[in-house]
C-alpha positions in Angstrom: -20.3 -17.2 9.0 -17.3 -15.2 10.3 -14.8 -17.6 13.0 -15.3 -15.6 15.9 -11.8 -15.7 16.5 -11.5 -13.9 12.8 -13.7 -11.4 14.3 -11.8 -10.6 16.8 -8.5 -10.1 15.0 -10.4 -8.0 12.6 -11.5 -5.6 15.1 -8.1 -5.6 17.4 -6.5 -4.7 13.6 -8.8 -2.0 12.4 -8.7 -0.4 16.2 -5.2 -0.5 16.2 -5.1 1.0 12.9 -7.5 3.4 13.4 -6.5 5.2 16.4 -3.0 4.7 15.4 -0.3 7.5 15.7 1.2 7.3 12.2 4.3 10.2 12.2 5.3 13.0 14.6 8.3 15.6 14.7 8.3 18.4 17.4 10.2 20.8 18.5 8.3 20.8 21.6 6.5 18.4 24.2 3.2 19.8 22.6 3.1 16.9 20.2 0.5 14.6 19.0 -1.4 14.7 22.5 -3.2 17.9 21.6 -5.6 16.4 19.3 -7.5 13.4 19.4 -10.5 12.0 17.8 -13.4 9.6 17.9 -16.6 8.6 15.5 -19.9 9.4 16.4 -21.3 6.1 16.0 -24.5 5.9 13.6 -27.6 3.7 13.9 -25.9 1.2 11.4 -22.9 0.9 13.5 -22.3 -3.0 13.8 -20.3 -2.7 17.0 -18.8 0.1 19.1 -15.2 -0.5 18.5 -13.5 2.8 18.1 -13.9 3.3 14.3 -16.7 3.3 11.5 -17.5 -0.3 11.2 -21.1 0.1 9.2 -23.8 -2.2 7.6 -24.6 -0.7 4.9 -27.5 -1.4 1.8 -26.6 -1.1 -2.2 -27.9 2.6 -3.1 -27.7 4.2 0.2 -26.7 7.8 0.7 -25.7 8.5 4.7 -23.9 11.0 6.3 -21.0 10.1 9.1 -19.3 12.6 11.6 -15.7 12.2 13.0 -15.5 14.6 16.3 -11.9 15.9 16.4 -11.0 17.6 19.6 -8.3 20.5 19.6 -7.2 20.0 23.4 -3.9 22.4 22.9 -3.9 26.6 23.9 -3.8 27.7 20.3 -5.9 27.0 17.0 -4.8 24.5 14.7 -5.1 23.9 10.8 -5.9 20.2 9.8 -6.3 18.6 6.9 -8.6 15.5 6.3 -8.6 13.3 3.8 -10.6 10.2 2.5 -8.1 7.0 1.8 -8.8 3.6 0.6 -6.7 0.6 2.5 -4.1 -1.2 1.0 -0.9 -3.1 1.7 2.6 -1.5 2.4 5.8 -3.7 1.3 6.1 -4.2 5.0 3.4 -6.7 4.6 1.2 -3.7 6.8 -2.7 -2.8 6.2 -2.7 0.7 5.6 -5.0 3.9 5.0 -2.2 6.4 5.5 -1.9 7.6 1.8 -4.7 8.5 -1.0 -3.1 7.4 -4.2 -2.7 3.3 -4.0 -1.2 1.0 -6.2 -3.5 0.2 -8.7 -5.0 -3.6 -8.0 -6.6 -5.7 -11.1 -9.5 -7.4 -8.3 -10.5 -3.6 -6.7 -13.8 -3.3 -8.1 -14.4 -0.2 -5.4 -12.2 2.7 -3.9 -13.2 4.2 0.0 -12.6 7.1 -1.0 -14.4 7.6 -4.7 -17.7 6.6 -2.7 -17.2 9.8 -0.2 -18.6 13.0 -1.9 -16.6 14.7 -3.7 -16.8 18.3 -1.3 -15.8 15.9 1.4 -12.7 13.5 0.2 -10.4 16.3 1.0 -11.1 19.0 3.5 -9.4 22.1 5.4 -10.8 23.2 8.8 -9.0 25.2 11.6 -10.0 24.0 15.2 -10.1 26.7 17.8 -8.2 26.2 21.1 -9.9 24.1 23.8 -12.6 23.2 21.3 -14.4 20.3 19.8 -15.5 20.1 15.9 -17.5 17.3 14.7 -16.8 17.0 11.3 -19.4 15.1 8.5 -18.7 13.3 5.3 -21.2 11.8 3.3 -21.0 8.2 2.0 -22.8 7.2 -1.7 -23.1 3.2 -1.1 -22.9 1.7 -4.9 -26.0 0.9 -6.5 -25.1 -2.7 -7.0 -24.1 -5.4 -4.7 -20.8 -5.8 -3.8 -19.2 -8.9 -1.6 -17.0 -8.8 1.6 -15.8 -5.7 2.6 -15.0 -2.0 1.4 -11.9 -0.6 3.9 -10.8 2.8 3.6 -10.1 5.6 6.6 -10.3 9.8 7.1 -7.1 10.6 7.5 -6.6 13.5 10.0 -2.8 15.4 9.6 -1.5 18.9 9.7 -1.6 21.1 6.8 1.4 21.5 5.0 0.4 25.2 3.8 -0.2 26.2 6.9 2.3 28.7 8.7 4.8 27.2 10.6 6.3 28.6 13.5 9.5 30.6 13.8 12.3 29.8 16.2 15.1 31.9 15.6 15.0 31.6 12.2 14.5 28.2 11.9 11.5 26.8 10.8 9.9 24.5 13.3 6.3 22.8 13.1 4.6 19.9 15.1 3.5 17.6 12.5 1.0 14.6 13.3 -1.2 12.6 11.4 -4.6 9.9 12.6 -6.0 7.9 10.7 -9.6 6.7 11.7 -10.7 3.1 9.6 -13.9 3.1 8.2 -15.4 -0.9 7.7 -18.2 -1.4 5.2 -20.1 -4.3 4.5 -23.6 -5.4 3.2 -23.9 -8.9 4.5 -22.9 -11.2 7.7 -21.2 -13.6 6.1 -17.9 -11.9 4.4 -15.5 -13.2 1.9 -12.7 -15.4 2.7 -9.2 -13.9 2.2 -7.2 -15.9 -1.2 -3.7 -15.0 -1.6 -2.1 -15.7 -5.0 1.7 -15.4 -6.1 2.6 -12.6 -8.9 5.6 -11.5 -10.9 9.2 -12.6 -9.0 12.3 -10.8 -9.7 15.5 -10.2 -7.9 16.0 -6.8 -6.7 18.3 -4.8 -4.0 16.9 -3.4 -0.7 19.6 -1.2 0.5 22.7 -2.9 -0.4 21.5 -6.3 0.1 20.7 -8.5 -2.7 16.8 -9.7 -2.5 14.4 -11.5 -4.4 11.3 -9.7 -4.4 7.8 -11.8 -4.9 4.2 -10.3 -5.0 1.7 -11.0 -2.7 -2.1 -10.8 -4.2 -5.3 -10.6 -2.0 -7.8 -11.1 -4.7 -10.8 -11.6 -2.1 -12.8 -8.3 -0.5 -11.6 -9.4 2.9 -8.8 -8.4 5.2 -5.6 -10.7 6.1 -4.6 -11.0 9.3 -1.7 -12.5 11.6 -0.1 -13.4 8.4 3.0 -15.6 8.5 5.7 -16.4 5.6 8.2 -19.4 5.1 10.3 -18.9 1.9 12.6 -21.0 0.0 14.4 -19.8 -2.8 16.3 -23.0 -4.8 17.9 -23.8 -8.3 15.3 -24.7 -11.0 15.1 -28.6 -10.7 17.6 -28.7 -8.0 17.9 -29.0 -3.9 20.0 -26.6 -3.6 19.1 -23.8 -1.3 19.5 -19.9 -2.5 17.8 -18.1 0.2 15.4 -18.7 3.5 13.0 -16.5 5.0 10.3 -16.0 7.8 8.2 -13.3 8.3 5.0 -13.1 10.8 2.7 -10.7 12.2 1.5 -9.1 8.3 -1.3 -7.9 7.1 -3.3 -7.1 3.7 -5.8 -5.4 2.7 -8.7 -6.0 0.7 -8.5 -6.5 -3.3 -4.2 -5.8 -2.9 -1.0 -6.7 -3.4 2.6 -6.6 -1.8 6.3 -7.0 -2.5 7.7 -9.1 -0.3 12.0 -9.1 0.1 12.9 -12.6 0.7 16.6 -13.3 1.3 19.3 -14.1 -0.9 22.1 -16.4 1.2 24.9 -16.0 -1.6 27.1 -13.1 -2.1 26.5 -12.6 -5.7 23.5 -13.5 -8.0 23.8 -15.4 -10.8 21.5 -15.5 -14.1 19.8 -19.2 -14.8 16.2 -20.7 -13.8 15.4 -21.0 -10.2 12.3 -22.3 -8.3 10.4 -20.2 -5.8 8.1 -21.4 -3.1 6.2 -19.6 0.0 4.3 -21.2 2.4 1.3 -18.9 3.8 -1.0 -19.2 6.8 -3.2 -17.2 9.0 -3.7 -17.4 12.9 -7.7 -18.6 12.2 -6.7 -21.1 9.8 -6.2 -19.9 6.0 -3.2 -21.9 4.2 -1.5 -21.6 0.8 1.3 -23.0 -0.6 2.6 -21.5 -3.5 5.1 -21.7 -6.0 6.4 -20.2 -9.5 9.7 -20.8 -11.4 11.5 -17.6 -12.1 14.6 -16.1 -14.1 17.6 -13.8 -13.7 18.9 -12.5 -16.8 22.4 -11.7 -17.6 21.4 -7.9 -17.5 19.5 -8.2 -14.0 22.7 -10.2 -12.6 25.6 -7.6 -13.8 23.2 -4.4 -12.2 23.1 -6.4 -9.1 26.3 -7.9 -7.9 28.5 -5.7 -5.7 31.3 -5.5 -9.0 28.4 -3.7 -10.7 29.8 -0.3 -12.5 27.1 2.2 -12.2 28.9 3.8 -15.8 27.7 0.3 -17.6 24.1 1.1 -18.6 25.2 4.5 -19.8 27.8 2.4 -21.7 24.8 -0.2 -22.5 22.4 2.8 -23.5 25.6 4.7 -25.8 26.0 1.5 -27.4 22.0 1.3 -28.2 21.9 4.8 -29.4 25.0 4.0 -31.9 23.0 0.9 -33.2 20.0 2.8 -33.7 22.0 5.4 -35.5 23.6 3.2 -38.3 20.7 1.1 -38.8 18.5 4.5 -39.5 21.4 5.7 -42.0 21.3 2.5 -43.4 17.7 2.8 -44.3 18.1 6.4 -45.5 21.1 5.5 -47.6 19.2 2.4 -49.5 16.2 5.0 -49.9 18.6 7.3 -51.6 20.1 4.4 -53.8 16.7 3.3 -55.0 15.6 6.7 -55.6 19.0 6.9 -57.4 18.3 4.4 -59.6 14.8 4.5 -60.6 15.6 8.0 -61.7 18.4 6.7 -64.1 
């Protein structure tokens, strides 16, 4: 069975997430604080936590409504759309976007189980009213393990008009997110996090080593803490340190993770790569992978790096490519020379 102190996290995440207040620009003090919304909690609701958090059966068709509350003086166009969770490269569980990266272990999307009428939807919103919006859910057919984690995302819509201001442009833009949970059985799956591909890349004009985080189980990871160290292959000698708490992941995805690079410069040869990983209810991993920088990857990244060189690099290809394609015409020719003779 679930820790209950798993539980707990779990739900303080997904609340947090769900009601959380994503982006805002206004030209006013209107803001996000003229809409708001809440689920209308179904008889398979597990607990009344602020989202859709559901117990659902293989097969089963339901319907869900969101109520979204215009509480300004004048309408307002929305847009919703279904998402399905996964992990920024801020190490954040997300459902603010609906194209993901694309995950090996994802056996289901959120939003490819909402009907197809209902994954994207426009509704205007009358001032001082309350709309309660429905979406219907098509549970697979087979059994799945752990959890499914997507959301109804709730923002403005872009092609609606924006206001005028003396001839500027000006609109209020806002976007909710509301999570929606579901699971078939009690007992979920336990979160494993796996090490992918490593390479060194910039972020900004800082030299980093980027490493990729995989959740392969269906379950969410919490409270997530990093310790990185970054050596020589088969040596002590220390190329970068870094600490990270407080991520997340979603279920069935992957992260890249910036880990800091101590030395000015990067230089190509074999280094060693190891993370230690733990949750706040007690998952641990320790994980490790040798890596390379190439010649090529370490003249790109070091500050001396001519932006002109890989045009340089790609004339010179081009040239190469060139001769060896006359070369092969001019044999051709030659042996068509000579059988004719």
């Amino acid at each position: 069975m679930l820790k209950k102190s798993t539980m707990l996290s779990l739900a303080f995440l997904l609340t947090i997430l769900g009601f959380s207040f994503l982006f805002s620009t206004s030209s006013q003090a209107a803001g996000t604080s003229d809409i708001a919304i809440s689920p209308v909690y179904p008889s398979n609701q597990i607990s009344k936590n602020g989202i859709f958090d559901l117990k659902v059966e293989p097969g089963q068709t339901q319907t869900v409504s969101m109520k979204i509350a215009n509480l300004s003086k004048e309408a307002k166009t929305l847009k919703i759309t279904a998402t399905t969770a996964y992990t920024s490269d801020g190490g954040v569980l997300a459902i603010d976007r609906d194209t993901i990266p694309k995950s090996e272990t994802l056996k289901y999307k959120f939003q490819d189980l909402v009907a197809k009428d209902d994954r994207t939807k426009t509704l205007e919103i009358p001032a001082n009213q309350i709309l309660e919006v429905p979406f219907k859910l098509n549970i697979p057919q087979n059994k799945f393990d752990g959890l499914i984690v997507g959301g109804l995302l709730v923002q403005t819509d872009n092609t609606a008009n924006p206001i005028n201001n003396k001839g500027v442009s000006v609109k209020n833009k806002f976007a909710y997110a509301m999570s929606v949970v579901l699971k078939e059985q009690d007992q979920t799956a336990e979160p494993n996090v796996k090490l992918g591909t490593i390479k060194a890349g910039k972020v900004g004009s800082s030299i980093k080593v980027k490493s990729e985080f995989k959740n392969t189980a269906p379950a969410i990871v919490s409270d997530m803490s990093v310790d990185s160290v970054i050596t020589k292959k088969d040596s002590n000698i220390v190329m970068g340190k870094t600490t990270q708490n407080g991520m997340s992941m979603a279920p069935n995805s992957q992260f890249s993770f910036a880990n800091n690079w101590s030395k000015k410069n990067i230089l190509p040869g074999s280094y060693h790569y190891k993370a230690t990983v733990q949750t706040a209810d007690g998952h641990h991993w320790l994980l490790e992978k040798d890596f390379k920088i190439s010649i090529a990857d370490a003249v790109l990244l070091n500050d001396h790096y001519n932006p002109w060189i890989k045009y340089i690099v790609l004339v010179i290809i081009l040239i190469i490519l060139a001769l060896i394609v006359w070369y092969i015409v001019k044999k051709r020719k030659q042996n068509k020379k000579e059988v004719t003779e």
